[in-house]
C-alpha positions as CSV (number, residue, x, y, z in Angstrom):
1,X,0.0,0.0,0.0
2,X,1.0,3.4,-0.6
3,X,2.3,5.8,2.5
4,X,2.2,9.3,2.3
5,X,5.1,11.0,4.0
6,X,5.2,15.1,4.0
7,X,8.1,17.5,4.6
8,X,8.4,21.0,4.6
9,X,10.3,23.6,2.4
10,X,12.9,25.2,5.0
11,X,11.2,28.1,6.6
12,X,12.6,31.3,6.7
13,X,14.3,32.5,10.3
14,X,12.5,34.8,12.8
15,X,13.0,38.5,12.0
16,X,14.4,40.5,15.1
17,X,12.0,42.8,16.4
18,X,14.5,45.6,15.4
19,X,14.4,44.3,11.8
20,X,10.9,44.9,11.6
21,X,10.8,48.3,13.1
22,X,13.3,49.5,10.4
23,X,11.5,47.6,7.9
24,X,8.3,49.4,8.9
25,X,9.9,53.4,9.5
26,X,10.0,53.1,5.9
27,X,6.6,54.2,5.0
28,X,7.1,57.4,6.2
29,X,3.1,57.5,7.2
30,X,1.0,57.1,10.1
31,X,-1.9,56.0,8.2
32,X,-2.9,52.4,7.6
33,X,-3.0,50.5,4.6
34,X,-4.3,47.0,3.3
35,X,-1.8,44.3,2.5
36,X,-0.7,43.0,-0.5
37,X,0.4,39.7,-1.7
38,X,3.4,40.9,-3.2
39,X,4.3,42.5,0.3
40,X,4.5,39.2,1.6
41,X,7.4,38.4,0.1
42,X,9.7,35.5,1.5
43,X,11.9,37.8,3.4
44,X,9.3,38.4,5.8
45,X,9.3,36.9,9.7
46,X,8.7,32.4,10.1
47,X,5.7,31.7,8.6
48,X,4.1,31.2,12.3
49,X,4.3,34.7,12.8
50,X,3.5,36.2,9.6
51,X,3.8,40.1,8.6
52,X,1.6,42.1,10.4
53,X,1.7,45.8,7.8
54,X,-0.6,47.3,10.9
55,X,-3.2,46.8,13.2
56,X,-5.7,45.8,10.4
57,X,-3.6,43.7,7.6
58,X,-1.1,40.5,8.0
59,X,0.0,38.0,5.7
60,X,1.7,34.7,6.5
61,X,3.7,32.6,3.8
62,X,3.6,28.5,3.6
63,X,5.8,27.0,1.5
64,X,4.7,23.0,0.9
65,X,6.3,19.7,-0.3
66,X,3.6,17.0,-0.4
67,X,5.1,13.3,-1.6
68,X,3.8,9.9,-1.6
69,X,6.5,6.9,-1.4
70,X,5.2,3.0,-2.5
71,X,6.3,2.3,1.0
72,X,6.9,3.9,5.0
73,X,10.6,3.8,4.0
74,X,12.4,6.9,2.8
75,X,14.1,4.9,0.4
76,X,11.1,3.8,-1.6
77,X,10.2,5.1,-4.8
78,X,8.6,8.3,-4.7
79,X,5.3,8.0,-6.3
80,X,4.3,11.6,-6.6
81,X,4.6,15.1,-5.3
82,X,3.2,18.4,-5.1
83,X,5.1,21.6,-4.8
84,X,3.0,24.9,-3.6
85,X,3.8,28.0,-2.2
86,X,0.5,29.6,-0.6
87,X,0.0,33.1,1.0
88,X,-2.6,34.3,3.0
89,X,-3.6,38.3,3.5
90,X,-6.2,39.2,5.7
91,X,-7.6,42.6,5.8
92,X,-10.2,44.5,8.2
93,X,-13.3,46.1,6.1
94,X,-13.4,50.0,7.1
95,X,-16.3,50.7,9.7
96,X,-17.2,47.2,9.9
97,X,-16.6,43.9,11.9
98,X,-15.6,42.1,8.9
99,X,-12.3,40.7,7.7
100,X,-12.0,39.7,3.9
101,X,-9.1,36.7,3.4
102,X,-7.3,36.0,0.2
103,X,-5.4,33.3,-0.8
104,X,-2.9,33.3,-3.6
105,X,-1.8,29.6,-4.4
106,X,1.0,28.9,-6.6
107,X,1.5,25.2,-7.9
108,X,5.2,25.2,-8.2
109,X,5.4,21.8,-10.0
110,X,3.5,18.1,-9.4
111,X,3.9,14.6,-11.2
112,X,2.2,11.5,-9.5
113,X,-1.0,13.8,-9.1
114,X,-3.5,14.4,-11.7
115,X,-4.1,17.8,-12.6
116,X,-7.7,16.9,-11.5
117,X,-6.4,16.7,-7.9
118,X,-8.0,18.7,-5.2
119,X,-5.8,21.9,-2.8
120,X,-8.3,23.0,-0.5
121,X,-8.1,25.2,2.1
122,X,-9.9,25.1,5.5
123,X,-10.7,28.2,7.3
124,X,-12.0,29.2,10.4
125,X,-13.5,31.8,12.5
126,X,-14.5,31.2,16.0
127,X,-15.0,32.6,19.4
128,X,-11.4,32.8,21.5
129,X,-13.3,32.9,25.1
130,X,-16.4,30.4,25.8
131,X,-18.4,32.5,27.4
132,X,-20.5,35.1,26.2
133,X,-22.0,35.9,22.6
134,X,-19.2,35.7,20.6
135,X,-19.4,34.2,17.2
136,X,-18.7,34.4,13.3
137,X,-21.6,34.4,10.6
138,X,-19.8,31.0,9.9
139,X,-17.3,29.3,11.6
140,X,-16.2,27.0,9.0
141,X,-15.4,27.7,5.5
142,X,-13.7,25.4,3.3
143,X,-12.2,26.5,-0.5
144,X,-11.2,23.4,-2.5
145,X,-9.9,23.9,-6.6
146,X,-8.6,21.2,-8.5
147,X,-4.5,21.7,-9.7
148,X,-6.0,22.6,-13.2
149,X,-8.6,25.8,-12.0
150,X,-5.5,27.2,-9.3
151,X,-3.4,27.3,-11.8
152,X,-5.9,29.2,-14.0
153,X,-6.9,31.1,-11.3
154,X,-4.8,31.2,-8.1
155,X,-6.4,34.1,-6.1
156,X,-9.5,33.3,-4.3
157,X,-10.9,35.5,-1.7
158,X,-13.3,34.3,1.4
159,X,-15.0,36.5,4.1
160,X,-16.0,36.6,8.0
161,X,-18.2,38.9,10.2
162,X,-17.7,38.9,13.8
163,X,-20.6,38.9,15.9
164,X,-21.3,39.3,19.6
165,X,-19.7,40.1,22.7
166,X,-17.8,38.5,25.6
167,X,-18.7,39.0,29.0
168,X,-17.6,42.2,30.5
169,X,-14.4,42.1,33.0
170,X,-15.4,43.0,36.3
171,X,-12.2,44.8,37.1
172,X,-12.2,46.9,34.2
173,X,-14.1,50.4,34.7
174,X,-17.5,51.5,33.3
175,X,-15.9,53.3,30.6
176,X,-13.7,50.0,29.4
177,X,-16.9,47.6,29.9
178,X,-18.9,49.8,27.6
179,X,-16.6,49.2,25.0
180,X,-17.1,45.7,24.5
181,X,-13.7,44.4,23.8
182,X,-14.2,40.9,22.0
183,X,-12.1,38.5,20.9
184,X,-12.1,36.0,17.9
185,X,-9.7,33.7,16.5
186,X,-9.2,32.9,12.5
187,X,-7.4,29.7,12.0
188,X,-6.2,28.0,8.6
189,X,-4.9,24.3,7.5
190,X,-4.2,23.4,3.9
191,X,-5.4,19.9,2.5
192,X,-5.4,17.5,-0.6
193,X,-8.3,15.7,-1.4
194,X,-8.0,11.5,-1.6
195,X,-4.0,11.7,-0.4
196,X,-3.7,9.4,2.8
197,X,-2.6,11.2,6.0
198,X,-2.9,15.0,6.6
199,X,-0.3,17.5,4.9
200,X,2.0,18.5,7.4
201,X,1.6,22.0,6.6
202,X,1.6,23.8,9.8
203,X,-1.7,25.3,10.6
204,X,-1.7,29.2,10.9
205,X,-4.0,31.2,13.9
206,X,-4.3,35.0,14.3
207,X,-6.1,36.7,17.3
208,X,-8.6,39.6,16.9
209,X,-10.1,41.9,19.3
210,X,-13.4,43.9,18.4
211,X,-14.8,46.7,19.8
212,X,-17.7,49.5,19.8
213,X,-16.0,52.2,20.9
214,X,-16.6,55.6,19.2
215,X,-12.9,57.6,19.9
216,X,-11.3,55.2,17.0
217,X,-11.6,54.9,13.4
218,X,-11.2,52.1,11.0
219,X,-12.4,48.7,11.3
220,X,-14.2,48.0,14.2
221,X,-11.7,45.0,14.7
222,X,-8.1,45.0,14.7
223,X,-5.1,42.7,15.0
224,X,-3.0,42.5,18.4
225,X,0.1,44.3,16.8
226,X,1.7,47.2,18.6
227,X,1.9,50.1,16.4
228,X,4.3,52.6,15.5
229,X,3.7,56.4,15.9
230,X,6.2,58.0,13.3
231,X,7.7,61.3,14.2
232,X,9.1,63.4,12.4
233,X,12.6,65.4,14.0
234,X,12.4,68.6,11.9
235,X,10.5,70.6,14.0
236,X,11.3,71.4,18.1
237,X,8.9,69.1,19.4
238,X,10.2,65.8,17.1
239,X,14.2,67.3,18.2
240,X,12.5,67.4,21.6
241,X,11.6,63.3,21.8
242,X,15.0,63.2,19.4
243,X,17.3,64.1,22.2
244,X,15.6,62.0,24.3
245,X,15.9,58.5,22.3
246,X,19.6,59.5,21.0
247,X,21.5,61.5,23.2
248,X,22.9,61.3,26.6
249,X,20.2,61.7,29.3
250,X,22.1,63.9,30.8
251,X,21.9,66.6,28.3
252,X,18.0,66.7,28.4
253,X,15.6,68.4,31.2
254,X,14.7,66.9,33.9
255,X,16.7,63.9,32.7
256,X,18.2,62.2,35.4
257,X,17.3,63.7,37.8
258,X,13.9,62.0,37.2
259,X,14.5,58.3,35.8
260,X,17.3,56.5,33.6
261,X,15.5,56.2,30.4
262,X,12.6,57.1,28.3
263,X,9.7,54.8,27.7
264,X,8.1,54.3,24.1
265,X,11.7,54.0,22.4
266,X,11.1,51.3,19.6
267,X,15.4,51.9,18.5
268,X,17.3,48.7,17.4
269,X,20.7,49.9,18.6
270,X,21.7,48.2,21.9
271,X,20.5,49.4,25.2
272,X,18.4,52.1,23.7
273,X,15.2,49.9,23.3
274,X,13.0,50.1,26.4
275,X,9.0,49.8,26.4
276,X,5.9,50.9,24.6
277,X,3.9,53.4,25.7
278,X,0.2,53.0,27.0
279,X,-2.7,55.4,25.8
280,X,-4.9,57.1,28.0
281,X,-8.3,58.3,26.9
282,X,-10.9,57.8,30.1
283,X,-8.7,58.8,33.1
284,X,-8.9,62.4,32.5
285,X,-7.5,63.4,36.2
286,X,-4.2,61.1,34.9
287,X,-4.0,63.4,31.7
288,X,-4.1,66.4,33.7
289,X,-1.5,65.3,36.1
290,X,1.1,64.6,33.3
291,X,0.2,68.2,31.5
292,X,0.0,70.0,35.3
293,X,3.5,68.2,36.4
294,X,5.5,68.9,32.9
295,X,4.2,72.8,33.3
296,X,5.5,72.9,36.8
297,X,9.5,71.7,35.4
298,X,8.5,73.9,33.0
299,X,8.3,77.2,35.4
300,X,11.1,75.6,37.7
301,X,13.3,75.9,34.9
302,X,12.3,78.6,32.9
303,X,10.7,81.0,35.2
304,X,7.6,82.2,35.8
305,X,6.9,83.8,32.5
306,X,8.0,80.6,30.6
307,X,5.0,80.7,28.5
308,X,5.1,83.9,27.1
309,X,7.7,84.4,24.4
310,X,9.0,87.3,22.1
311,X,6.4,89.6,20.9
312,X,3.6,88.0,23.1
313,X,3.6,84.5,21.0
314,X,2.3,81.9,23.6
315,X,4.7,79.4,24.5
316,X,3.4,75.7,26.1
317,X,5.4,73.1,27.2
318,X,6.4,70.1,25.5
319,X,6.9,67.1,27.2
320,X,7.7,63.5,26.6
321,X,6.7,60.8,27.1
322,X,3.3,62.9,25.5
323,X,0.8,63.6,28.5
324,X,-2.3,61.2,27.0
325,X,-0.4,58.2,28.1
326,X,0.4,56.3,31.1
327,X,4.3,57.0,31.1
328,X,3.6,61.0,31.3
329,X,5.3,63.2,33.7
330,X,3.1,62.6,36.3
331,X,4.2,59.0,36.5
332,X,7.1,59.1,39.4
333,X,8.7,62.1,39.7
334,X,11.0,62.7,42.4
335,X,12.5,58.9,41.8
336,X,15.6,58.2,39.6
337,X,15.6,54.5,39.3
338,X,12.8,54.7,36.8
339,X,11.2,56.0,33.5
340,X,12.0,59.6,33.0
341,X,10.2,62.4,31.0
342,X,11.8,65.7,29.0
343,X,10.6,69.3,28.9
344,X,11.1,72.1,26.9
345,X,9.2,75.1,26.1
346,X,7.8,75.5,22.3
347,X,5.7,77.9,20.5
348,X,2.1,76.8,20.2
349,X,1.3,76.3,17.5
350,X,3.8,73.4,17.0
351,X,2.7,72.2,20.3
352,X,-1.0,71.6,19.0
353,X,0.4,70.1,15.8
354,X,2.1,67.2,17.5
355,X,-0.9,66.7,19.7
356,X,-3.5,66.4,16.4
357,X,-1.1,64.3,14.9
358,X,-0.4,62.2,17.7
359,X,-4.1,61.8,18.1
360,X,-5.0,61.2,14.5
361,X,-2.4,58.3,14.8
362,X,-4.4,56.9,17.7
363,X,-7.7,57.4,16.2
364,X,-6.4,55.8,12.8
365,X,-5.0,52.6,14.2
366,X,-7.8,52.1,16.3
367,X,-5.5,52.4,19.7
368,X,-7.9,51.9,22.5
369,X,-7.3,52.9,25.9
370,X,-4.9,51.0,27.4
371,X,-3.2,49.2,24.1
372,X,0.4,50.3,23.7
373,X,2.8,52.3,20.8
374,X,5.5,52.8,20.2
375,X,7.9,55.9,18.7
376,X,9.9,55.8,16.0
377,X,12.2,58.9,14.6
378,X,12.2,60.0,10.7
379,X,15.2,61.5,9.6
Protein backbone atom coordinates (compact mmCIF):
# COMPACT_ATOMS: atom_id res chain seq x y z
CA UNK A 1 0.00 0.00 0.00
CA UNK A 2 0.95 3.41 -0.62
CA UNK A 3 2.30 5.84 2.54
CA UNK A 4 2.19 9.34 2.34
CA UNK A 5 5.12 11.01 4.03
CA UNK A 6 5.17 15.09 4.05
CA UNK A 7 8.12 17.53 4.61
CA UNK A 8 8.43 20.98 4.56
CA UNK A 9 10.33 23.57 2.44
CA UNK A 10 12.91 25.21 4.99
CA UNK A 11 11.19 28.15 6.62
CA UNK A 12 12.62 31.30 6.66
CA UNK A 13 14.32 32.55 10.28
CA UNK A 14 12.49 34.78 12.83
CA UNK A 15 12.97 38.48 11.99
CA UNK A 16 14.37 40.46 15.14
CA UNK A 17 11.95 42.79 16.43
CA UNK A 18 14.45 45.65 15.38
CA UNK A 19 14.41 44.30 11.80
CA UNK A 20 10.93 44.91 11.63
CA UNK A 21 10.77 48.29 13.10
CA UNK A 22 13.27 49.50 10.36
CA UNK A 23 11.54 47.59 7.94
CA UNK A 24 8.31 49.43 8.95
CA UNK A 25 9.86 53.40 9.50
CA UNK A 26 10.04 53.12 5.88
CA UNK A 27 6.64 54.17 5.00
CA UNK A 28 7.14 57.40 6.21
CA UNK A 29 3.11 57.52 7.25
CA UNK A 30 1.04 57.14 10.14
CA UNK A 31 -1.94 56.05 8.21
CA UNK A 32 -2.85 52.41 7.60
CA UNK A 33 -3.05 50.53 4.63
CA UNK A 34 -4.31 47.04 3.29
CA UNK A 35 -1.80 44.29 2.46
CA UNK A 36 -0.75 43.01 -0.49
CA UNK A 37 0.38 39.69 -1.74
CA UNK A 38 3.45 40.92 -3.25
CA UNK A 39 4.35 42.50 0.29
CA UNK A 40 4.48 39.17 1.65
CA UNK A 41 7.42 38.40 0.13
CA UNK A 42 9.66 35.48 1.53
CA UNK A 43 11.88 37.83 3.43
CA UNK A 44 9.33 38.39 5.85
CA UNK A 45 9.31 36.86 9.70
CA UNK A 46 8.68 32.45 10.13
CA UNK A 47 5.73 31.67 8.61
CA UNK A 48 4.10 31.20 12.26
CA UNK A 49 4.32 34.72 12.85
CA UNK A 50 3.48 36.23 9.63
CA UNK A 51 3.81 40.05 8.58
CA UNK A 52 1.56 42.06 10.42
CA UNK A 53 1.72 45.79 7.82
CA UNK A 54 -0.60 47.28 10.93
CA UNK A 55 -3.21 46.77 13.20
CA UNK A 56 -5.68 45.82 10.41
CA UNK A 57 -3.58 43.72 7.59
CA UNK A 58 -1.12 40.53 7.99
CA UNK A 59 -0.02 38.04 5.73
CA UNK A 60 1.69 34.70 6.53
CA UNK A 61 3.66 32.57 3.84
CA UNK A 62 3.59 28.51 3.61
CA UNK A 63 5.84 26.99 1.53
CA UNK A 64 4.74 23.02 0.90
CA UNK A 65 6.31 19.73 -0.25
CA UNK A 66 3.58 17.04 -0.45
CA UNK A 67 5.15 13.32 -1.63
CA UNK A 68 3.75 9.89 -1.55
CA UNK A 69 6.48 6.92 -1.44
CA UNK A 70 5.23 3.05 -2.54
CA UNK A 71 6.34 2.34 1.04
CA UNK A 72 6.89 3.85 5.00
CA UNK A 73 10.56 3.81 4.01
CA UNK A 74 12.44 6.85 2.81
CA UNK A 75 14.07 4.90 0.44
CA UNK A 76 11.06 3.80 -1.58
CA UNK A 77 10.19 5.14 -4.85
CA UNK A 78 8.59 8.30 -4.70
CA UNK A 79 5.32 7.96 -6.32
CA UNK A 80 4.25 11.64 -6.64
CA UNK A 81 4.64 15.09 -5.35
CA UNK A 82 3.22 18.37 -5.07
CA UNK A 83 5.12 21.64 -4.80
CA UNK A 84 3.03 24.85 -3.59
CA UNK A 85 3.78 28.02 -2.18
CA UNK A 86 0.51 29.61 -0.56
CA UNK A 87 0.02 33.10 1.00
CA UNK A 88 -2.59 34.31 3.00
CA UNK A 89 -3.61 38.29 3.51
CA UNK A 90 -6.16 39.21 5.74
CA UNK A 91 -7.58 42.59 5.76
CA UNK A 92 -10.19 44.53 8.18
CA UNK A 93 -13.26 46.05 6.11
CA UNK A 94 -13.36 49.96 7.11
CA UNK A 95 -16.25 50.69 9.69
CA UNK A 96 -17.17 47.18 9.89
CA UNK A 97 -16.57 43.86 11.86
CA UNK A 98 -15.62 42.05 8.87
CA UNK A 99 -12.29 40.66 7.71
CA UNK A 100 -12.00 39.67 3.92
CA UNK A 101 -9.10 36.67 3.36
CA UNK A 102 -7.32 35.99 0.16
CA UNK A 103 -5.37 33.34 -0.78
CA UNK A 104 -2.89 33.30 -3.60
CA UNK A 105 -1.84 29.58 -4.36
CA UNK A 106 0.95 28.92 -6.63
CA UNK A 107 1.49 25.21 -7.87
CA UNK A 108 5.24 25.23 -8.18
CA UNK A 109 5.37 21.76 -9.98
CA UNK A 110 3.53 18.12 -9.36
CA UNK A 111 3.91 14.60 -11.16
CA UNK A 112 2.21 11.45 -9.54
CA UNK A 113 -1.02 13.83 -9.10
CA UNK A 114 -3.52 14.44 -11.73
CA UNK A 115 -4.08 17.85 -12.60
CA UNK A 116 -7.68 16.93 -11.54
CA UNK A 117 -6.39 16.71 -7.89
CA UNK A 118 -8.04 18.75 -5.24
CA UNK A 119 -5.79 21.87 -2.81
CA UNK A 120 -8.32 23.03 -0.46
CA UNK A 121 -8.13 25.24 2.10
CA UNK A 122 -9.91 25.08 5.52
CA UNK A 123 -10.71 28.21 7.26
CA UNK A 124 -12.04 29.22 10.39
CA UNK A 125 -13.49 31.84 12.46
CA UNK A 126 -14.48 31.23 15.97
CA UNK A 127 -14.98 32.64 19.39
CA UNK A 128 -11.37 32.80 21.48
CA UNK A 129 -13.30 32.88 25.08
CA UNK A 130 -16.42 30.44 25.84
CA UNK A 131 -18.40 32.55 27.41
CA UNK A 132 -20.46 35.08 26.24
CA UNK A 133 -22.00 35.85 22.58
CA UNK A 134 -19.18 35.65 20.59
CA UNK A 135 -19.39 34.17 17.17
CA UNK A 136 -18.69 34.39 13.29
CA UNK A 137 -21.58 34.42 10.59
CA UNK A 138 -19.82 30.98 9.86
CA UNK A 139 -17.33 29.27 11.61
CA UNK A 140 -16.15 27.04 9.01
CA UNK A 141 -15.42 27.70 5.51
CA UNK A 142 -13.75 25.44 3.31
CA UNK A 143 -12.21 26.51 -0.54
CA UNK A 144 -11.24 23.44 -2.49
CA UNK A 145 -9.90 23.90 -6.55
CA UNK A 146 -8.57 21.17 -8.50
CA UNK A 147 -4.52 21.69 -9.68
CA UNK A 148 -5.99 22.65 -13.22
CA UNK A 149 -8.64 25.77 -12.02
CA UNK A 150 -5.49 27.15 -9.30
CA UNK A 151 -3.36 27.28 -11.79
CA UNK A 152 -5.88 29.19 -13.97
CA UNK A 153 -6.88 31.14 -11.28
CA UNK A 154 -4.77 31.24 -8.10
CA UNK A 155 -6.44 34.07 -6.08
CA UNK A 156 -9.48 33.27 -4.31
CA UNK A 157 -10.91 35.45 -1.67
CA UNK A 158 -13.28 34.31 1.38
CA UNK A 159 -14.99 36.51 4.10
CA UNK A 160 -16.00 36.57 7.96
CA UNK A 161 -18.16 38.92 10.22
CA UNK A 162 -17.67 38.93 13.85
CA UNK A 163 -20.57 38.89 15.88
CA UNK A 164 -21.33 39.27 19.65
CA UNK A 165 -19.75 40.08 22.66
CA UNK A 166 -17.84 38.48 25.65
CA UNK A 167 -18.72 39.05 29.01
CA UNK A 168 -17.65 42.17 30.47
CA UNK A 169 -14.36 42.14 33.01
CA UNK A 170 -15.41 43.04 36.26
CA UNK A 171 -12.23 44.78 37.13
CA UNK A 172 -12.16 46.91 34.24
CA UNK A 173 -14.09 50.44 34.69
CA UNK A 174 -17.53 51.52 33.32
CA UNK A 175 -15.91 53.32 30.60
CA UNK A 176 -13.70 49.97 29.36
CA UNK A 177 -16.89 47.63 29.86
CA UNK A 178 -18.95 49.77 27.56
CA UNK A 179 -16.61 49.22 24.95
CA UNK A 180 -17.13 45.72 24.46
CA UNK A 181 -13.70 44.35 23.76
CA UNK A 182 -14.19 40.87 22.02
CA UNK A 183 -12.14 38.52 20.92
CA UNK A 184 -12.10 36.00 17.91
CA UNK A 185 -9.67 33.65 16.47
CA UNK A 186 -9.24 32.88 12.48
CA UNK A 187 -7.41 29.70 12.05
CA UNK A 188 -6.23 28.05 8.60
CA UNK A 189 -4.92 24.34 7.49
CA UNK A 190 -4.16 23.39 3.94
CA UNK A 191 -5.44 19.93 2.50
CA UNK A 192 -5.45 17.52 -0.55
CA UNK A 193 -8.32 15.69 -1.44
CA UNK A 194 -7.99 11.50 -1.64
CA UNK A 195 -3.96 11.71 -0.38
CA UNK A 196 -3.68 9.41 2.84
CA UNK A 197 -2.59 11.18 6.03
CA UNK A 198 -2.90 15.02 6.64
CA UNK A 199 -0.28 17.54 4.88
CA UNK A 200 2.03 18.53 7.40
CA UNK A 201 1.55 21.96 6.62
CA UNK A 202 1.61 23.84 9.80
CA UNK A 203 -1.75 25.27 10.63
CA UNK A 204 -1.75 29.17 10.86
CA UNK A 205 -3.96 31.17 13.93
CA UNK A 206 -4.34 34.97 14.27
CA UNK A 207 -6.06 36.69 17.34
CA UNK A 208 -8.58 39.63 16.90
CA UNK A 209 -10.08 41.91 19.31
CA UNK A 210 -13.42 43.86 18.44
CA UNK A 211 -14.82 46.65 19.85
CA UNK A 212 -17.71 49.49 19.80
CA UNK A 213 -16.02 52.19 20.91
CA UNK A 214 -16.64 55.55 19.18
CA UNK A 215 -12.90 57.60 19.87
CA UNK A 216 -11.27 55.19 17.00
CA UNK A 217 -11.59 54.86 13.38
CA UNK A 218 -11.21 52.12 11.01
CA UNK A 219 -12.41 48.72 11.35
CA UNK A 220 -14.21 48.02 14.17
CA UNK A 221 -11.70 44.96 14.67
CA UNK A 222 -8.12 45.03 14.71
CA UNK A 223 -5.14 42.68 14.97
CA UNK A 224 -3.02 42.53 18.38
CA UNK A 225 0.08 44.28 16.76
CA UNK A 226 1.67 47.18 18.60
CA UNK A 227 1.90 50.08 16.41
CA UNK A 228 4.27 52.61 15.47
CA UNK A 229 3.74 56.42 15.85
CA UNK A 230 6.21 58.04 13.30
CA UNK A 231 7.72 61.30 14.24
CA UNK A 232 9.13 63.41 12.41
CA UNK A 233 12.55 65.41 13.97
CA UNK A 234 12.44 68.57 11.94
CA UNK A 235 10.50 70.60 14.02
CA UNK A 236 11.35 71.38 18.11
CA UNK A 237 8.90 69.13 19.38
CA UNK A 238 10.23 65.84 17.08
CA UNK A 239 14.20 67.31 18.20
CA UNK A 240 12.50 67.37 21.60
CA UNK A 241 11.59 63.29 21.78
CA UNK A 242 15.05 63.17 19.35
CA UNK A 243 17.34 64.09 22.21
CA UNK A 244 15.57 62.01 24.25
CA UNK A 245 15.94 58.50 22.31
CA UNK A 246 19.60 59.51 20.96
CA UNK A 247 21.50 61.55 23.21
CA UNK A 248 22.86 61.27 26.64
CA UNK A 249 20.25 61.74 29.30
CA UNK A 250 22.06 63.88 30.84
CA UNK A 251 21.86 66.57 28.31
CA UNK A 252 18.02 66.65 28.44
CA UNK A 253 15.64 68.45 31.19
CA UNK A 254 14.73 66.95 33.94
CA UNK A 255 16.66 63.92 32.66
CA UNK A 256 18.23 62.23 35.41
CA UNK A 257 17.28 63.74 37.78
CA UNK A 258 13.89 61.98 37.23
CA UNK A 259 14.48 58.31 35.75
CA UNK A 260 17.30 56.47 33.62
CA UNK A 261 15.50 56.16 30.44
CA UNK A 262 12.64 57.06 28.31
CA UNK A 263 9.72 54.81 27.66
CA UNK A 264 8.11 54.27 24.08
CA UNK A 265 11.73 53.97 22.38
CA UNK A 266 11.08 51.28 19.57
CA UNK A 267 15.39 51.89 18.50
CA UNK A 268 17.29 48.69 17.38
CA UNK A 269 20.66 49.90 18.63
CA UNK A 270 21.68 48.24 21.87
CA UNK A 271 20.52 49.44 25.16
CA UNK A 272 18.43 52.06 23.74
CA UNK A 273 15.24 49.94 23.29
CA UNK A 274 13.01 50.14 26.35
CA UNK A 275 9.05 49.75 26.44
CA UNK A 276 5.86 50.90 24.64
CA UNK A 277 3.89 53.42 25.70
CA UNK A 278 0.20 52.98 26.97
CA UNK A 279 -2.69 55.42 25.83
CA UNK A 280 -4.93 57.10 28.04
CA UNK A 281 -8.27 58.30 26.91
CA UNK A 282 -10.95 57.78 30.11
CA UNK A 283 -8.67 58.81 33.10
CA UNK A 284 -8.93 62.35 32.53
CA UNK A 285 -7.51 63.37 36.15
CA UNK A 286 -4.25 61.08 34.95
CA UNK A 287 -3.97 63.41 31.74
CA UNK A 288 -4.13 66.35 33.71
CA UNK A 289 -1.51 65.25 36.11
CA UNK A 290 1.06 64.64 33.26
CA UNK A 291 0.21 68.18 31.48
CA UNK A 292 -0.03 69.99 35.34
CA UNK A 293 3.54 68.20 36.42
CA UNK A 294 5.47 68.90 32.93
CA UNK A 295 4.17 72.80 33.32
CA UNK A 296 5.46 72.93 36.77
CA UNK A 297 9.50 71.73 35.43
CA UNK A 298 8.51 73.89 32.99
CA UNK A 299 8.25 77.16 35.42
CA UNK A 300 11.12 75.58 37.75
CA UNK A 301 13.29 75.88 34.92
CA UNK A 302 12.27 78.61 32.88
CA UNK A 303 10.74 80.98 35.20
CA UNK A 304 7.57 82.21 35.80
CA UNK A 305 6.90 83.75 32.49
CA UNK A 306 8.00 80.59 30.59
CA UNK A 307 5.01 80.65 28.48
CA UNK A 308 5.15 83.88 27.08
CA UNK A 309 7.71 84.44 24.39
CA UNK A 310 9.05 87.33 22.07
CA UNK A 311 6.41 89.57 20.90
CA UNK A 312 3.63 87.96 23.10
CA UNK A 313 3.65 84.55 20.97
CA UNK A 314 2.33 81.93 23.60
CA UNK A 315 4.73 79.38 24.54
CA UNK A 316 3.37 75.74 26.12
CA UNK A 317 5.37 73.06 27.19
CA UNK A 318 6.38 70.08 25.47
CA UNK A 319 6.90 67.08 27.19
CA UNK A 320 7.74 63.54 26.64
CA UNK A 321 6.67 60.77 27.13
CA UNK A 322 3.29 62.88 25.50
CA UNK A 323 0.76 63.62 28.54
CA UNK A 324 -2.35 61.23 27.03
CA UNK A 325 -0.39 58.18 28.12
CA UNK A 326 0.42 56.33 31.15
CA UNK A 327 4.30 57.04 31.07
CA UNK A 328 3.58 60.95 31.30
CA UNK A 329 5.30 63.22 33.73
CA UNK A 330 3.12 62.62 36.32
CA UNK A 331 4.24 58.99 36.53
CA UNK A 332 7.06 59.15 39.40
CA UNK A 333 8.66 62.14 39.66
CA UNK A 334 10.97 62.69 42.37
CA UNK A 335 12.53 58.85 41.79
CA UNK A 336 15.59 58.24 39.65
CA UNK A 337 15.63 54.54 39.31
CA UNK A 338 12.82 54.69 36.79
CA UNK A 339 11.15 55.99 33.53
CA UNK A 340 11.99 59.59 33.02
CA UNK A 341 10.25 62.42 30.98
CA UNK A 342 11.75 65.71 29.01
CA UNK A 343 10.60 69.29 28.87
CA UNK A 344 11.13 72.10 26.89
CA UNK A 345 9.24 75.14 26.11
CA UNK A 346 7.84 75.50 22.33
CA UNK A 347 5.68 77.89 20.50
CA UNK A 348 2.06 76.82 20.24
CA UNK A 349 1.31 76.30 17.46
CA UNK A 350 3.82 73.38 17.03
CA UNK A 351 2.75 72.19 20.33
CA UNK A 352 -1.03 71.62 18.99
CA UNK A 353 0.37 70.10 15.84
CA UNK A 354 2.06 67.20 17.52
CA UNK A 355 -0.93 66.70 19.66
CA UNK A 356 -3.49 66.36 16.44
CA UNK A 357 -1.06 64.25 14.94
CA UNK A 358 -0.38 62.21 17.73
CA UNK A 359 -4.13 61.79 18.15
CA UNK A 360 -5.04 61.24 14.54
CA UNK A 361 -2.43 58.33 14.76
CA UNK A 362 -4.42 56.91 17.73
CA UNK A 363 -7.74 57.37 16.24
CA UNK A 364 -6.43 55.80 12.82
CA UNK A 365 -4.95 52.58 14.17
CA UNK A 366 -7.77 52.13 16.34
CA UNK A 367 -5.47 52.44 19.73
CA UNK A 368 -7.95 51.88 22.53
CA UNK A 369 -7.32 52.85 25.93
CA UNK A 370 -4.88 50.96 27.42
CA UNK A 371 -3.23 49.21 24.14
CA UNK A 372 0.36 50.29 23.67
CA UNK A 373 2.79 52.31 20.78
CA UNK A 374 5.48 52.77 20.23
CA UNK A 375 7.90 55.90 18.68
CA UNK A 376 9.95 55.77 15.96
CA UNK A 377 12.20 58.90 14.56
CA UNK A 378 12.18 60.02 10.74
CA UNK A 379 15.19 61.53 9.60
Amino acid sequence: MAILTVASVPSVPLAKPSEVFREVSKSGSNTPEPVTFGECSPSRPDPLVGYLKNRFSTCQITNVRHQRRACPDSACPLVAELLARVVVIRNMEPSQRRVVIGHEVAILSHHGLPDTTRFGIDMTCTAKNPAGSADCDASETKLTKSIADWKAQRIEYTGFTMRGEDVPNSADPPQIQAEKRTWYKLGRSLFIEGEIGDLDAPPLSSDVRCDVADYVQGSRCVFPKTPMFLLDVRDSYGRLVSDAFRGDIAGTYPGPSEGRYYAGNASTRSGKRTYPLTRIQHDRAARDTNKAVAERYCAARWGPDWHTGPDGTVIECAVYPFNTTLDGAGLSPGTTEGPSFTVKPVLSPVCHAMEEALSDFLGRNHILDGDQFWVWLLE
